[in-house]
C-alpha positions as CSV (number, residue, x, y, z in Angstrom):
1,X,-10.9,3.5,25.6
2,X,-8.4,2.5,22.8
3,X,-7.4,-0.6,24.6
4,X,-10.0,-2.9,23.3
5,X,-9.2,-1.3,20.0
6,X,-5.2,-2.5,20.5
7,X,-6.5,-6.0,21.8
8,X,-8.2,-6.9,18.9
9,X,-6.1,-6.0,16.3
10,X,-3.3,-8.2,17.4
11,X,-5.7,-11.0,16.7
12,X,-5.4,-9.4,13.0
13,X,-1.8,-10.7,12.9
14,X,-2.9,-14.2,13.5
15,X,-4.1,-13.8,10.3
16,X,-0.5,-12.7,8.6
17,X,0.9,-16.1,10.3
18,X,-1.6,-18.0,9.0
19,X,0.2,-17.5,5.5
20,X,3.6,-17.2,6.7
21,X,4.4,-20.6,7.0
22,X,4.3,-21.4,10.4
23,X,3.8,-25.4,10.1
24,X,6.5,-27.8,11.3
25,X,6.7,-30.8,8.5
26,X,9.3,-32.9,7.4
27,X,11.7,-31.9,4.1
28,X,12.1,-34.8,2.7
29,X,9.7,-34.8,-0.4
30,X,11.2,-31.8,-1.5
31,X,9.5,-30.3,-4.5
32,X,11.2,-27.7,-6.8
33,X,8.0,-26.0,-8.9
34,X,6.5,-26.1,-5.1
35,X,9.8,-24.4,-3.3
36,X,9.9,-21.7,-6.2
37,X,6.2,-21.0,-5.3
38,X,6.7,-20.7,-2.0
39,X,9.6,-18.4,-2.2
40,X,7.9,-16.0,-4.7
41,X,4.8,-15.9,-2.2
42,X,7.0,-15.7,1.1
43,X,9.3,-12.8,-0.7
44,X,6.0,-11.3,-1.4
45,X,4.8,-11.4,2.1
46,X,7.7,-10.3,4.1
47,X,7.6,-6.4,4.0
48,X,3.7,-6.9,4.0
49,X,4.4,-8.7,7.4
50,X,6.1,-6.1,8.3
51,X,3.6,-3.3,7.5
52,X,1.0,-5.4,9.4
53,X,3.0,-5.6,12.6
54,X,4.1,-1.7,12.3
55,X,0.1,-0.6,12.1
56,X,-0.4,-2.9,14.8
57,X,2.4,-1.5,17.2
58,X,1.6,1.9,16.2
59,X,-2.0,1.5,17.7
60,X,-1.1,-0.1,20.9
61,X,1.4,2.9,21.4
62,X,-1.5,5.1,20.9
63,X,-3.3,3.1,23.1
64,X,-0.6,3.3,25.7
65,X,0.3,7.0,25.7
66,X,-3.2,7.8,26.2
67,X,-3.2,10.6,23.2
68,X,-5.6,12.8,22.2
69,X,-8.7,11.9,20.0
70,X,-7.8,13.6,17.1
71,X,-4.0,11.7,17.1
72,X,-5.7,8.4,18.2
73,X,-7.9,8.9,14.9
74,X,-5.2,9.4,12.9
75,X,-2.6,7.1,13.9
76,X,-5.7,4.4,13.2
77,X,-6.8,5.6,10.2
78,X,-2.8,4.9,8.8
79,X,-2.7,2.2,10.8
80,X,-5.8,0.6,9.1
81,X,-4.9,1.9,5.8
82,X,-1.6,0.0,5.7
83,X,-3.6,-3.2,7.0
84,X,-5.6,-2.7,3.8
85,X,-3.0,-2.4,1.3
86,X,-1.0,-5.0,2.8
87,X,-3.7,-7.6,2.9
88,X,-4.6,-6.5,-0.8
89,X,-0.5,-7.1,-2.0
90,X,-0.6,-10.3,-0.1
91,X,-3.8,-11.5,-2.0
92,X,-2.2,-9.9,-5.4
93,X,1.1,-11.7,-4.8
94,X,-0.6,-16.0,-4.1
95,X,-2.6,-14.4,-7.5
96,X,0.2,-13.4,-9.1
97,X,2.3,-16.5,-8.1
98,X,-0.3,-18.9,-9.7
99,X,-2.0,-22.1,-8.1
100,X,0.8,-24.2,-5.9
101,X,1.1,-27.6,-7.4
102,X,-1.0,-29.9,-4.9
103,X,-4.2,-31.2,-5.1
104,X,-6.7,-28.8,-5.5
105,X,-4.4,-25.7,-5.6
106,X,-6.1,-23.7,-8.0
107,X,-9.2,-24.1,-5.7
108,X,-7.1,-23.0,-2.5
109,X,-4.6,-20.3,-4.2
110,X,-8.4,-18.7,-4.9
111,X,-10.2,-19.2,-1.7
112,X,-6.9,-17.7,-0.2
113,X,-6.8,-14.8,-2.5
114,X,-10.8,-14.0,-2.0
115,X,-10.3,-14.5,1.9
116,X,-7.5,-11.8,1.5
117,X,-8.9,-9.2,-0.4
118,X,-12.0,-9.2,1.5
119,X,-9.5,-8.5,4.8
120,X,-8.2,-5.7,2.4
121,X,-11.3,-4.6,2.4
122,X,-12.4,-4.9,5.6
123,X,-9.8,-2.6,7.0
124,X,-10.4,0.2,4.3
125,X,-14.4,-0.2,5.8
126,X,-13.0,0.4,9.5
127,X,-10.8,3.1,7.9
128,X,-13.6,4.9,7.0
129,X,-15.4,4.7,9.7
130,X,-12.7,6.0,12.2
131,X,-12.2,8.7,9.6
132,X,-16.0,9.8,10.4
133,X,-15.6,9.9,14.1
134,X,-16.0,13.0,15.7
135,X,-12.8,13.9,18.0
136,X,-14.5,17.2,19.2
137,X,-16.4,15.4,21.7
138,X,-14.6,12.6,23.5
139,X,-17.2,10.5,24.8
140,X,-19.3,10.5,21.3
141,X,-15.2,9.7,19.9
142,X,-15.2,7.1,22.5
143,X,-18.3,5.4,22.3
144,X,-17.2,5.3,18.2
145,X,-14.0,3.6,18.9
146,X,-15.7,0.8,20.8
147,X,-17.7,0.5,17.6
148,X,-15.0,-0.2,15.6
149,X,-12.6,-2.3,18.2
150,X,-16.1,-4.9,18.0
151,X,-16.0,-5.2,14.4
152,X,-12.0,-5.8,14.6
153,X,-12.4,-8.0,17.0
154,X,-15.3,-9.9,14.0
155,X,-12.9,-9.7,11.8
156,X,-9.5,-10.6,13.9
157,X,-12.4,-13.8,14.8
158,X,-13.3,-14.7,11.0
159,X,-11.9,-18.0,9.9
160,X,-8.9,-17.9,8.0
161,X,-9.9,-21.4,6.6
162,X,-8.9,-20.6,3.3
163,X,-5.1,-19.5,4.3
164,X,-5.1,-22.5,6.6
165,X,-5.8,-24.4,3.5
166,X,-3.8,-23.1,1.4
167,X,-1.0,-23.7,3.9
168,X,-1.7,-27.2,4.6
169,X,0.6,-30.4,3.8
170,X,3.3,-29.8,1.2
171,X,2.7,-26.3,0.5
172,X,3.0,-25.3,4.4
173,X,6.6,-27.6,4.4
174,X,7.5,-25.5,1.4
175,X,6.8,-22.3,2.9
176,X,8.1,-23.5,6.2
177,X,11.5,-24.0,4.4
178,X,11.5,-20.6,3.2
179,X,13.6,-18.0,5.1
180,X,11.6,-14.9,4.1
181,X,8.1,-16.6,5.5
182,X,10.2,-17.8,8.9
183,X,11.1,-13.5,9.1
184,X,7.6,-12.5,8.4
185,X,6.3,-15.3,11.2
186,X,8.9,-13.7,13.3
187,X,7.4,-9.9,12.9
188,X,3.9,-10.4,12.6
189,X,3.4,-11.8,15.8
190,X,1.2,-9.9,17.8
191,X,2.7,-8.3,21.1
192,X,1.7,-9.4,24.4
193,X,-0.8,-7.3,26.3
C-alpha cells in the first residue's frame, strides 16, 4: 500500500541533487565572487539535504514495517512537512545569496527560487491531504494513499529545469568544488528499492 508512496518520493531527492552540485567540470577558471556564492548556497543546503533524505527514509521504514494507518499517516504528514520547509529554506537561501555572477544569473537564481518554493509548496498540499485521510477504515485509508503516492510521483516527475539551469557551467564547477554540496549529494541520494 505505502510502497508506491516510498517509491516515489525517492524521486523527490533527485530533486535535492539537482542543486547540490553534482556536475563534474574542470577548476581551472576559478572565480572568487562565484566560489563565495556557491559556498553560501551549498552551506545553506546541507542540513536541508539532510532533512530531505531523513523524511524520505522515515517513509520507506514505514513502508517496510507494514504499520498501522494512523502511524503511517503520521510519520507522512512529518515526513512531508519537513520536505516543505526544507524546499522553502533552500529557495530562501539561492534568494538570500543573490544572483551567481554568470550570464543570465538573476534570471536563473529566480527561476530556481520560484521552482523551489512551489516544491515547498507542493509537499504542504500532500501534507494536507494525508492529514484528511481517514485511518478508521483501511481500505478508504488505502485507496487515499494511492492518491497521494500519484501526485508524488507528478511532482518527483516535474522538471527541475530551472535548478538544472541554475547549476549549469561555471556555477555547477563552483558548487562542485564545494565540500558542503559534495555532503548534501552524498545524503540526499535516494535509497535503492
Amino acid at each position: 500500500m505505502n510502497k508506491k508512496l516510498a517509491a516515489a518520493l525517492s524521486g523527490g531527492a533527485v530533486l535535492v541533487l539537482a542543486l547540490t552540485g553534482c556536475s563534474s567540470g574542470n577548476d581551472d577558471g576559478k572565480n572568487e565572487a562565484l566560489d563565495a556564492w556557491a559556498k553560501q548556497v551549498c552551506d545553506a543546503v546541507q542540513p536541508q539535504a539532510k532533512k530531505i533524505a531523513a523524511a524520505n527514509a522515515a517513509i520507506q521504514k514505514e513502508t517496510s514495517d507494514n504499520s498501522e494507518p494512523a502511524q503511517v499517516q503520521k510519520t507522512d504528514s512529518q515526513a512531508f512537512q519537513d520536505m516543505s520547509d526544507a524546499y522553502k529554506a533552500i529557495g530562501a537561501a539561492v534568494d538570500k545569496a543573490g544572483a551567481p555572477q554568470v550570464e543570465d544569473g538573476r534570471k536563473k537564481q529566480q527561476d530556481a527560487v520560484r521552482e523551489l518554493n512551489s516544491l515547498g509548496a507542493a509537499y504542504a498540499s500532500l501534507k494536507q491531504q494525508v492529514d484528511k485521510l481517514d485511518t478508521k477504515d483501511q481500505a478508504k485509508f488505502a485507496d487515499g494513499l494511492k492518491d497521494i503516492a500519484t501526485e508524488l510521483d507528478k511532482l518527483s516527475k516535474t522538471s527541475s529545469d530551472a535548478l538544472k539551469n541554475l547549476e549549469e557551467g561555471e556555477v555547477g564547477q563552483a558548487m562542485a568544488r564545494q565540500p558542503s554540496c559534495r555532503s548534501a549529494s552524498a545524503s540526499a541520494a535516494p535509497a535503492n528499492g
